[in-house]
C-alpha positions in Angstrom: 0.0 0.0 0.0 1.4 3.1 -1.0 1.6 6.0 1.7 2.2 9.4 0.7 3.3 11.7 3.5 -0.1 13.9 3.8 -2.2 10.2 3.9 0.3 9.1 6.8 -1.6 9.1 10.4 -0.5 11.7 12.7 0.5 9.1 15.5 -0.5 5.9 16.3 -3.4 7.2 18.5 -4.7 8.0 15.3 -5.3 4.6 14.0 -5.1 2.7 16.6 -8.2 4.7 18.0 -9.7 4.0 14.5 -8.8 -0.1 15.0 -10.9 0.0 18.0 -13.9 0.9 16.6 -13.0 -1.2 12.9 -12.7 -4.7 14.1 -13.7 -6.7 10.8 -11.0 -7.2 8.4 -9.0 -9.7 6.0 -6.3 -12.0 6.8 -4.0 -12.7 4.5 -2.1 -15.7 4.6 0.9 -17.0 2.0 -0.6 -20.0 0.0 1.7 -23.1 -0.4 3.9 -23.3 -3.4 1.8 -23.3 -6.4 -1.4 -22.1 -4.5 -2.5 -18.5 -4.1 -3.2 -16.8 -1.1 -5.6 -17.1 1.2 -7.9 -14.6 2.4 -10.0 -15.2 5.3 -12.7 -12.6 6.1 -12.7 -12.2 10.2 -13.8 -10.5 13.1 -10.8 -9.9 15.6 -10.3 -8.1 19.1 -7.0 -5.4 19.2 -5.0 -4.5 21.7 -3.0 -2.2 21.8 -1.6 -2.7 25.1 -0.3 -6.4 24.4 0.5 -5.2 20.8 -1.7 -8.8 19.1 -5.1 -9.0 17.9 -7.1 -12.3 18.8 -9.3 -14.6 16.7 -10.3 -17.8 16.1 -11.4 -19.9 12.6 -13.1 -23.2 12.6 -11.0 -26.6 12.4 -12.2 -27.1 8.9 -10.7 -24.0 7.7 -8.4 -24.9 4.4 -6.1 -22.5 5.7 -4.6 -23.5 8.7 -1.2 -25.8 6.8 -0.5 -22.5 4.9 -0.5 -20.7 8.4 1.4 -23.4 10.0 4.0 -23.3 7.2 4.2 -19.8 6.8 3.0 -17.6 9.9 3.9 -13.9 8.6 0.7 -12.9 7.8 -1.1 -9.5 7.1 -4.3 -8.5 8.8 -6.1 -5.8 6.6 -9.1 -3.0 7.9 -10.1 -0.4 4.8 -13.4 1.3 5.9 -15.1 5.0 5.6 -14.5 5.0 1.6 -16.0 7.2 -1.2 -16.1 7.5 -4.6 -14.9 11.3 -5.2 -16.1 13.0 -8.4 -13.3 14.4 -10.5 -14.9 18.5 -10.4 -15.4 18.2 -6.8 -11.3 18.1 -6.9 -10.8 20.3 -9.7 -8.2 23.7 -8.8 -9.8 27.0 -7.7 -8.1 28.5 -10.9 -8.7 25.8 -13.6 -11.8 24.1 -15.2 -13.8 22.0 -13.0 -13.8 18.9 -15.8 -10.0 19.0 -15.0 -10.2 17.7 -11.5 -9.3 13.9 -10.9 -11.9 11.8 -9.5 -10.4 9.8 -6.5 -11.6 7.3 -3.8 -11.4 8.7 0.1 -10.9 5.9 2.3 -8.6 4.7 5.7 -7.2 1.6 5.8 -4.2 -0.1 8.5 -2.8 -2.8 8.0 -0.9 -5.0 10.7 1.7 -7.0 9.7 1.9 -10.3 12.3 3.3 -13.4 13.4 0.0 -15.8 13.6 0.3 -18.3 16.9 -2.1 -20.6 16.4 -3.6 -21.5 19.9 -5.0 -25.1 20.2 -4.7 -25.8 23.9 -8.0 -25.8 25.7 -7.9 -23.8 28.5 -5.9 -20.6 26.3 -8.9 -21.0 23.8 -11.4 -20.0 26.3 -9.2 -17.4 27.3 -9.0 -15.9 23.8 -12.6 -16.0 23.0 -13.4 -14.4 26.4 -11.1 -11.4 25.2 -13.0 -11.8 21.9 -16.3 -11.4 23.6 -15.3 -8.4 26.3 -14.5 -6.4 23.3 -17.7 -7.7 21.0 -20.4 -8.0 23.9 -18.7 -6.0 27.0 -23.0 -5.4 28.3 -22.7 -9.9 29.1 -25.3 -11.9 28.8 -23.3 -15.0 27.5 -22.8 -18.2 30.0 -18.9 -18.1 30.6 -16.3 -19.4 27.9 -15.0 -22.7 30.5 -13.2 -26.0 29.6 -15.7 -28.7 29.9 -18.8 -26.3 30.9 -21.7 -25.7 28.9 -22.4 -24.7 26.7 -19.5 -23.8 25.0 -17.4 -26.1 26.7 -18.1 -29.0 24.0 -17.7 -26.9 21.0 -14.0 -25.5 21.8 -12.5 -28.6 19.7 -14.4 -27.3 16.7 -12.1 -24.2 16.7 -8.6 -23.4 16.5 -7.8 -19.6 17.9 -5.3 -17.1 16.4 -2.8 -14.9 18.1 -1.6 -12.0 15.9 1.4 -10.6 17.4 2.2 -7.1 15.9 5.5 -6.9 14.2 4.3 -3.8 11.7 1.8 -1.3 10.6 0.9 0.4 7.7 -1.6 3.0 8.0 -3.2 5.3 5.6 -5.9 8.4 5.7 -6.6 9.6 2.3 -8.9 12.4 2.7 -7.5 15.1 0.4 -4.4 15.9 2.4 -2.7 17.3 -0.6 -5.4 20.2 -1.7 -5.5 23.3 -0.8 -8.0 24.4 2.3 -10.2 26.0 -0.5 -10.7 22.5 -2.6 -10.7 20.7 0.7 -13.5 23.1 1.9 -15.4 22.1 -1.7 -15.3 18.3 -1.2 -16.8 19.1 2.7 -19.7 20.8 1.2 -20.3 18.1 -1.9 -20.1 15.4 0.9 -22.3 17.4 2.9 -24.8 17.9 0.4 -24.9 14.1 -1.2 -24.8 12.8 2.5 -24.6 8.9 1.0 -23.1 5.9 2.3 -20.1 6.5 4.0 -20.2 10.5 2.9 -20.8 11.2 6.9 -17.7 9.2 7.8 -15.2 10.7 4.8 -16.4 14.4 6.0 -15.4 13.6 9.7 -12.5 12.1 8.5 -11.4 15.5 6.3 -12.5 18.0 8.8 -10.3 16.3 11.8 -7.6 16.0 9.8 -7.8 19.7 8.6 -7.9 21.3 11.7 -5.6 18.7 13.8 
């Protein structure tokens, strides 16, 4: 992913602030020779503090000897994207069918070492971290080895430790332009207000005024 300086976050508060609240992504795992990649839609729990993310796959999964033989992995989050009309981007000083239509979006990627976690008691432990972050309000029986009614299903699974060896992070939100184009795209995404239009705006007004 390419980063140009005015994308880059302004620290890692900055996305790692956005990773809390953008906890469905991709993993991306290195086929086996002659195979392509895998890419394994997920949920996963972040945190910052131990500097992993947590998750967990069904046995099944055709991925797991590709893990196993090759653990560097990337987990991918892009979210808060827009298609942006080439005039909406067009300079103050120039005709407004010159301006370059664009996408707005932020995206982090996290590169990792996967541990996969097989041992009973350590699953329960992970998917109890998965659920404080998912379901924090309760309401769930408790995530124990050999109670119900979860108990009996932990063989079915195989969890993932992501430990945190890199990050990539980009906010592309018309960093380059001018306060006066910016100001233009805030009022077009104002005024279409579709899906994800709310998000971009919030995203290009913060990072104006940071």
């Amino acid at each position: 992913m390419l980063v140009h300086p005015w994308d880059e976050p302004r620290d890692d508060a900055e996305w790692q602030g956005w990773l809390a609240t953008h906890d469905f992504g991709q993993l991306v795992v290195n086929g086996l020779p002659g195979e392509p990649p895998h890419v394994q839609p997920l949920h996963f729990a972040y945190d910052p503090g131990r500097g992993e993310a947590v998750t967990h796959l069904a046995r099944p999964n055709p991925l797991w000897e590709a893990l196993e033989t090759d653990p560097q992995v990337v987990l991918s989050v892009v979210d808060d994207y827009v298609f942006v009309p080439g005039p909406w981007q067009a300079a103050p000083d120039g005709p407004a069918e010159h301006g370059t239509p664009t996408s707005f979006y932020a995206a982090v990627q996290l590169r990792c070492t996967a541990h996969v976690v097989d041992d009973p008691a350590d699953k329960a432990d992970l998917l109890t971290r998965q659920m404080g972050h998912f379901q924090p309000e309760g309401g769930s029986a408790p995530v124990a080895v050999g109670a119900e009614p979860y108990g009996r299903l932990l063989p079915g699974i195989r969890g993932i430790r992501l430990e945190v060896t890199g990050v990539r992070a980009k906010f592309k939100y018309a960093g380059k332009h001018t306060g006066a184009v910016r100001e233009r795209i805030a009022t077009r995404l104002a005024d279409r207000d579709g899906p994800g239009d709310a998000a971009a705006l919030a995203h290009l007004l913060r990072r104006g005024t940071d």
